[in-house]
TORRO-959586 format. One record per residue (C-alpha): x, y, z; residue number from 0. Coordinates in steps of 0.5 Angstrom, whole numbers, padded with zeros to 4 digits. Layout:
REM TORRO-959586
+-------+-------+-------+-----+
!    c1 !    c2 !    c3 ! num !
+-------+-------+-------+-----+
!     X !     Y !     Z ! NUM !
...
+-------+-------+-------+-----+
REM end
This chain:
REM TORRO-959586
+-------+-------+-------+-----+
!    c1 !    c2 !    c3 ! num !
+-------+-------+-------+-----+
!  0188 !  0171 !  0101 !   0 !
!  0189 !  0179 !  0101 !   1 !
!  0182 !  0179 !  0097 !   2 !
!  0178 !  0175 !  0102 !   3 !
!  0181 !  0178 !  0108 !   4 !
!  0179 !  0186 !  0105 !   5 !
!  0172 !  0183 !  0103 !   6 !
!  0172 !  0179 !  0111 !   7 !
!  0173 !  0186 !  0114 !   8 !
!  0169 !  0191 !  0109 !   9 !
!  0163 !  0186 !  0112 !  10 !
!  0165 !  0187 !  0119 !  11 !
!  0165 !  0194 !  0118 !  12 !
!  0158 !  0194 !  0115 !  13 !
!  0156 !  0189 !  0119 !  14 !
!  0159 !  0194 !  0126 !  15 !
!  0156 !  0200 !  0122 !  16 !
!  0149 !  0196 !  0121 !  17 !
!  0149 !  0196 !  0128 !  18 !
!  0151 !  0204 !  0129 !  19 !
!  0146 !  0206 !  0125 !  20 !
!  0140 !  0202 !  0129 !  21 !
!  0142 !  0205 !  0136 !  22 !
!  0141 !  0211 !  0132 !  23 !
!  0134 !  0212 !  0133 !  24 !
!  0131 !  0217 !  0136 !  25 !
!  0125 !  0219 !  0142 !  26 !
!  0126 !  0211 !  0144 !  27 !
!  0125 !  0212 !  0152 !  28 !
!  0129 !  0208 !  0156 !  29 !
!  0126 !  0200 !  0158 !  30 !
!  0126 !  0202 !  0166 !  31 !
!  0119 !  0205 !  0165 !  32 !
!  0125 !  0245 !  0176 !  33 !
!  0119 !  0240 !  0177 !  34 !
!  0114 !  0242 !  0183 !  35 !
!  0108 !  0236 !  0184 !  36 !
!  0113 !  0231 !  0180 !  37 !
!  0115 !  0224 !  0181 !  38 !
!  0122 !  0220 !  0180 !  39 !
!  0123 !  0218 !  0174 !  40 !
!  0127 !  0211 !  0173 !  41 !
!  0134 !  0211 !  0172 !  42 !
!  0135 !  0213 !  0164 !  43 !
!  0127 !  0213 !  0162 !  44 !
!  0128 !  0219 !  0158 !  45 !
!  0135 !  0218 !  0155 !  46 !
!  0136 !  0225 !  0152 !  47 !
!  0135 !  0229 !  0159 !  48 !
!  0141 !  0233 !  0160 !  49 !
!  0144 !  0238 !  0166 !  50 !
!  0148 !  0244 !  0165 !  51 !
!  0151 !  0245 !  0170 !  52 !
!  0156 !  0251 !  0173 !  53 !
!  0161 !  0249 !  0177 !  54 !
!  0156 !  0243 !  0182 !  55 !
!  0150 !  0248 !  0182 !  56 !
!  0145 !  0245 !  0177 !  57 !
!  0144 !  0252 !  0172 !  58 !
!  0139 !  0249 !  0167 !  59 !
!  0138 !  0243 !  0163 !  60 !
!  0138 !  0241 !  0156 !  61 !
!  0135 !  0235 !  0151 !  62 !
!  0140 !  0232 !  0146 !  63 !
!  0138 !  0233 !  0138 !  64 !
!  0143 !  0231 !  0135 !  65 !
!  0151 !  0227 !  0136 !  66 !
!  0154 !  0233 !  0138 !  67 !
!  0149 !  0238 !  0139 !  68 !
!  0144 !  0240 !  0145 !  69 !
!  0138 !  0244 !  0145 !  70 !
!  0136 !  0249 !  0150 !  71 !
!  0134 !  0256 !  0153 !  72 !
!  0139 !  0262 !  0150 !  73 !
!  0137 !  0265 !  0158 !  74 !
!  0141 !  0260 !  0160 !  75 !
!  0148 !  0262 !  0157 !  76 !
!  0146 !  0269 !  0157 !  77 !
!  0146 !  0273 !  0163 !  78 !
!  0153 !  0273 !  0165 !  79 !
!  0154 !  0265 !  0164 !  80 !
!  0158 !  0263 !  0157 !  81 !
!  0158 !  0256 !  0154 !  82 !
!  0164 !  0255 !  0156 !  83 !
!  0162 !  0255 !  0164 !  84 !
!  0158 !  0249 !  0163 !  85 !
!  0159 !  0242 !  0163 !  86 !
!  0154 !  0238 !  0160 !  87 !
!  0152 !  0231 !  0164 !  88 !
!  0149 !  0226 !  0159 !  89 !
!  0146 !  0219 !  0161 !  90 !
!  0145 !  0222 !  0169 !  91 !
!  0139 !  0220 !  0174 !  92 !
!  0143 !  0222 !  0180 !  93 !
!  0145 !  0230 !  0181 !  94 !
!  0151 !  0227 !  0186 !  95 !
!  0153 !  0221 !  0182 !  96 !
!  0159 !  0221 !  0178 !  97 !
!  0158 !  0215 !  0174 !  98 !
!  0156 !  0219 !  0167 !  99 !
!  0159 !  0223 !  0162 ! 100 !
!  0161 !  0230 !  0163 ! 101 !
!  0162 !  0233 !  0156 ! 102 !
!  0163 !  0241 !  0154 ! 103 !
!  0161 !  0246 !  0150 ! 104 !
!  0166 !  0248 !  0144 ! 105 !
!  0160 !  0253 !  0142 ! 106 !
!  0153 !  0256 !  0144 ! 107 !
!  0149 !  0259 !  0140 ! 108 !
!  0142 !  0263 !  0142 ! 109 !
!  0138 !  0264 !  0137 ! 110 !
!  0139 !  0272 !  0133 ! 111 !
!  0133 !  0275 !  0136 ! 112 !
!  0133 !  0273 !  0143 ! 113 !
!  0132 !  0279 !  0148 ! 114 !
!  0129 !  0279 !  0155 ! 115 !
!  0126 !  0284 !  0160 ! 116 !
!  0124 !  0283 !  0166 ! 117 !
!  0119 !  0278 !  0166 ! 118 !
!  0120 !  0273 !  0159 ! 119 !
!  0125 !  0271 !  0154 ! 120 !
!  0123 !  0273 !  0146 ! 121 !
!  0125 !  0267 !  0142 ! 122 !
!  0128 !  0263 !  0148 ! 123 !
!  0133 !  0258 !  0144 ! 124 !
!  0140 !  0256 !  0144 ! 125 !
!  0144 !  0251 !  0141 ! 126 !
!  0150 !  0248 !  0144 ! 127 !
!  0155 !  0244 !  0140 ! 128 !
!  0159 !  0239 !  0144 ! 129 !
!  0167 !  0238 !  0143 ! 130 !
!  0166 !  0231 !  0143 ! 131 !
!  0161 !  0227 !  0139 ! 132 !
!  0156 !  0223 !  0144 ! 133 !
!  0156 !  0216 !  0143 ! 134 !
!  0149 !  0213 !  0143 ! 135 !
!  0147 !  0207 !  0148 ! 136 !
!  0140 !  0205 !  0152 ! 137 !
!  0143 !  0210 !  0157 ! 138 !
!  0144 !  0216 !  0152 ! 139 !
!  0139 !  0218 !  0146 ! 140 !
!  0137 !  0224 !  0142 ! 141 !
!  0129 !  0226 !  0143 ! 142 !
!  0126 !  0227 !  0135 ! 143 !
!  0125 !  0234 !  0134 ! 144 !
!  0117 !  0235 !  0131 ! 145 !
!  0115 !  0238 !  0124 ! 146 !
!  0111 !  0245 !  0124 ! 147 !
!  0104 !  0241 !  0122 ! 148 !
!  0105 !  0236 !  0129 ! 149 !
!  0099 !  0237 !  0132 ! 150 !
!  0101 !  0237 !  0141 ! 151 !
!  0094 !  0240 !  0143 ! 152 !
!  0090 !  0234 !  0145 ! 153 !
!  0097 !  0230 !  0147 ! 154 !
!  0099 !  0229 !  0154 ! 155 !
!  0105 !  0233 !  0156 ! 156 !
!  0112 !  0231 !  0160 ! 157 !
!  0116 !  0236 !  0163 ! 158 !
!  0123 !  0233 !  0166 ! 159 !
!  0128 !  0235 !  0170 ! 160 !
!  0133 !  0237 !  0176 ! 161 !
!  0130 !  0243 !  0179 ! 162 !
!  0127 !  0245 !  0186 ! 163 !
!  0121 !  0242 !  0188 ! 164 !
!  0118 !  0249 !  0190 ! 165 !
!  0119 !  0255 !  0190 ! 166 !
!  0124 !  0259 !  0194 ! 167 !
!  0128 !  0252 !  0196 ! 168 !
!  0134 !  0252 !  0197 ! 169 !
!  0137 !  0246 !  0193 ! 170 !
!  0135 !  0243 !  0187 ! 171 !
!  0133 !  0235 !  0187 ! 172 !
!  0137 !  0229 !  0187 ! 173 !
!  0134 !  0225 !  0182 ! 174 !
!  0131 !  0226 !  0175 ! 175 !
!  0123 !  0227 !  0177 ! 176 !
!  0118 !  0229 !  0172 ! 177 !
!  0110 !  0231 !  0171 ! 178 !
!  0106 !  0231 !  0167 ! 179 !
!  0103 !  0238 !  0165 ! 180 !
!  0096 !  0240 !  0160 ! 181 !
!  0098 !  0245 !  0154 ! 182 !
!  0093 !  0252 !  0156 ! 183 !
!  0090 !  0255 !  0151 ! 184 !
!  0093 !  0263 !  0149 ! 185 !
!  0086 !  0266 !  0153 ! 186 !
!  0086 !  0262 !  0159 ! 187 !
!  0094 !  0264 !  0159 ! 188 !
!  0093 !  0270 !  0160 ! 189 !
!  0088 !  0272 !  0163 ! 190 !
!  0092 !  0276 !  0167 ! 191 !
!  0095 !  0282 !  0165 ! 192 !
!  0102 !  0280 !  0167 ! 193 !
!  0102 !  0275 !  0161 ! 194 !
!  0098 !  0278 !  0157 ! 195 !
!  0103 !  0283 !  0156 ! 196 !
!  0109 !  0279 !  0155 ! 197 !
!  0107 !  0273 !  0152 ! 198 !
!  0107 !  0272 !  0144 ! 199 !
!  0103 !  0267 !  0142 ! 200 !
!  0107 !  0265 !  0136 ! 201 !
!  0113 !  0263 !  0139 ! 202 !
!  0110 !  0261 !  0145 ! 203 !
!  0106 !  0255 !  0149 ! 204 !
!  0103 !  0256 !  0156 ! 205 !
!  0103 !  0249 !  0159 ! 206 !
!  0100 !  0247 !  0167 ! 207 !
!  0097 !  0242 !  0171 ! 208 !
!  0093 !  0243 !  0177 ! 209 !
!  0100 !  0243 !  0182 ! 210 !
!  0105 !  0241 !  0178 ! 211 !
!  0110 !  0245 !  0173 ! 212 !
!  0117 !  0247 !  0172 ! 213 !
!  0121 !  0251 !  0177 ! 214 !
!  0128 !  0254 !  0178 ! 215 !
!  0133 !  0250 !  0175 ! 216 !
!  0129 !  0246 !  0170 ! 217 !
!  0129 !  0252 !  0165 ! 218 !
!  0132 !  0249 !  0158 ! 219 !
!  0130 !  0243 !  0159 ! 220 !
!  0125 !  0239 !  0154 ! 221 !
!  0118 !  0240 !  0154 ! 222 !
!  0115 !  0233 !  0150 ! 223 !
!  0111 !  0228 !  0148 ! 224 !
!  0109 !  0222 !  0144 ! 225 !
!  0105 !  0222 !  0138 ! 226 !
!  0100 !  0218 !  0134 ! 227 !
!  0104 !  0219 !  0127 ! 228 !
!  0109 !  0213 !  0130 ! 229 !
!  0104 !  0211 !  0134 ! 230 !
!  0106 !  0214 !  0141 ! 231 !
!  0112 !  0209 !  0139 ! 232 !
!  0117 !  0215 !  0140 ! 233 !
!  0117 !  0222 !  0144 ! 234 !
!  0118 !  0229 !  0141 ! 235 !
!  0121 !  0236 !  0143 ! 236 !
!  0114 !  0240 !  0143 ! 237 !
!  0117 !  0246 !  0148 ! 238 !
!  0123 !  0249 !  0152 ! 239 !
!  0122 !  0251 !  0158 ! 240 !
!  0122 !  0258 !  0159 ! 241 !
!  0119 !  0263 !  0163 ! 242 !
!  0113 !  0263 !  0169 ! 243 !
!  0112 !  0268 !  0175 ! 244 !
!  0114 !  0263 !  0181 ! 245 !
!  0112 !  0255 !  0181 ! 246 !
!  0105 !  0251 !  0181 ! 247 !
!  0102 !  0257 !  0182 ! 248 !
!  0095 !  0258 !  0179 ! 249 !
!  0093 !  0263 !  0173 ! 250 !
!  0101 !  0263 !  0172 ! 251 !
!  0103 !  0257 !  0168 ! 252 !
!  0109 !  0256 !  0165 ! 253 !
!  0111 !  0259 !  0159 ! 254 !
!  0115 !  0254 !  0153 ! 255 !
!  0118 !  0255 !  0147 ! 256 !
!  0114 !  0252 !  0142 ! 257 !
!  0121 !  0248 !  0138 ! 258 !
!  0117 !  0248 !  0131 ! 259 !
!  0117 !  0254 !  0130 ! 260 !
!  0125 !  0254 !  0130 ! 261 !
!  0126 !  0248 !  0126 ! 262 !
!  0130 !  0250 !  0120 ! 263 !
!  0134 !  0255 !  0125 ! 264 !
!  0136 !  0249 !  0129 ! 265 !
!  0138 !  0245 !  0123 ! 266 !
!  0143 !  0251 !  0121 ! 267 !
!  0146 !  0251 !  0128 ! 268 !
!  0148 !  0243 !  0127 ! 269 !
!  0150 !  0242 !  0119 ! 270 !
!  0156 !  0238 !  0123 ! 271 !
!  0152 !  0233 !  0127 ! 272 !
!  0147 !  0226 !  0126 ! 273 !
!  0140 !  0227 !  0126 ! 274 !
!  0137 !  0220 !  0128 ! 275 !
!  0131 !  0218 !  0125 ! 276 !
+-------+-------+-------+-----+
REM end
């Protein structure tokens, strides 16, 4: 009886963690199907939108990669704030609602050659590790991280968040909204001499569409998209968002990092947490 009660409970065992790893999946939006020019998103569509925020002030946001790790901008723990000042809201749609998960930071790591000036963020990227690991569900999911050779250039692109809806607002939006933006090509980028000094091409992207960008607040949250390799069945991280002069205003689109470009730096900051495929 020992045997078959052992054999009984490997099986459940097997059976529970079967059913783990199949919610382990990433770039699933959800059933339900700093933004200017957005819409409100339903609740939970885009499970791996995360808000940092300082104290009840909305300070950046964020996209989960792994159980334990958010990815985000490094300006947003740099400038006076410290991880540690952050509480990281998971599965949140309304900003004033208290029904979601609050987590925080055990460690936040900005890539190495980060610097600032003025004007923009060089290697824009940090890693948050969380104290806890996430646990996964319709509500809370990691989005994929792409491969240097996916190629977003034709792809509709989706940036989310809590941000102000236009420049110079006082608050920051209740609700999750988002807006779907258009890459711009690096000559068009900049065409004026502001960003044809600061932008690096390399490592950064410039995203906008005629009215609709990001704003205060969405910097570090993810900029994505789906792709023909799964069939548009899944969403990448193609970009963070990370610098621009105002908000929607024309010939200043919004500067993104291109995530790509760090992926074997991102992978070495989260040796500790699950992938999902």
């Amino acid at each position: 009886m020992r045997r078959i009660s052992t054999l009984l409970c490997l099986t459940i065992e097997m059976v529970y963690a079967s059913k783990l790893n199949h919610s382990c999946e990433c770039g699933i939006a959800g059933k339900n199907r700093r933004i200017v020019g957005g819409t409100t998103v339903q609740p939970h569509q885009y499970p791996w939108l995360v808000a940092l925020m300082l104290g009840s002030k909305l300070h950046c946001g964020g996209a989960i990669i792994t159980d334990q790790h958010i990815l985000t901008a490094g300006h947003c723990i740099t400038f006076g704030v410290h991880y540690r000042d952050l509480s990281v809201h998971i599965g949140m749609h309304d900003r004033l609602g208290s029904s979601h998960p609050v987590l925080y930071a055990s460690n936040g790591v900005k890539h190495p050659s980060f610097t600032s000036n003025a004007v923009r963020d060089v290697n824009d990227i940090a890693v948050l590790t969380l104290q806890k690991k996430i646990k996964f569900s319709d509500k809370v999911r990691p989005i994929c991280l792409p491969s240097e050779d996916m190629n977003f250039s034709d792809s509709p692109l989706t940036v989310a968040g809590w941000g102000k809806t236009r420049q110079g607002a006082l608050t920051s939006s209740r609700y999750l909204l988002e807006t779907k933006v258009k890459l711009v090509p690096s000559d068009v980028c900049t065409r004026s001499s502001i960003y044809r000094n600061n932008l690096v091409s390399d490592s950064m992207m410039c995203a906008y569409s005629l009215g609709k960008d990001a704003c205060q607040g969405d910097s570090g949250g993810p900029l994505f998209s789906t792709h023909h390799r799964t069939n548009n069945k899944k969403w990448y991280q193609v970009g963070i968002v990370s610098w621009g002069i105002d908000c929607a205003k024309p010939d200043y689109p919004g500067v993104y990092t291109i995530v790509s470009k760090y992926i074997s730096w991102i992978k070495q900051q989260t040796k500790d947490g699950m992938f999902c495929a």
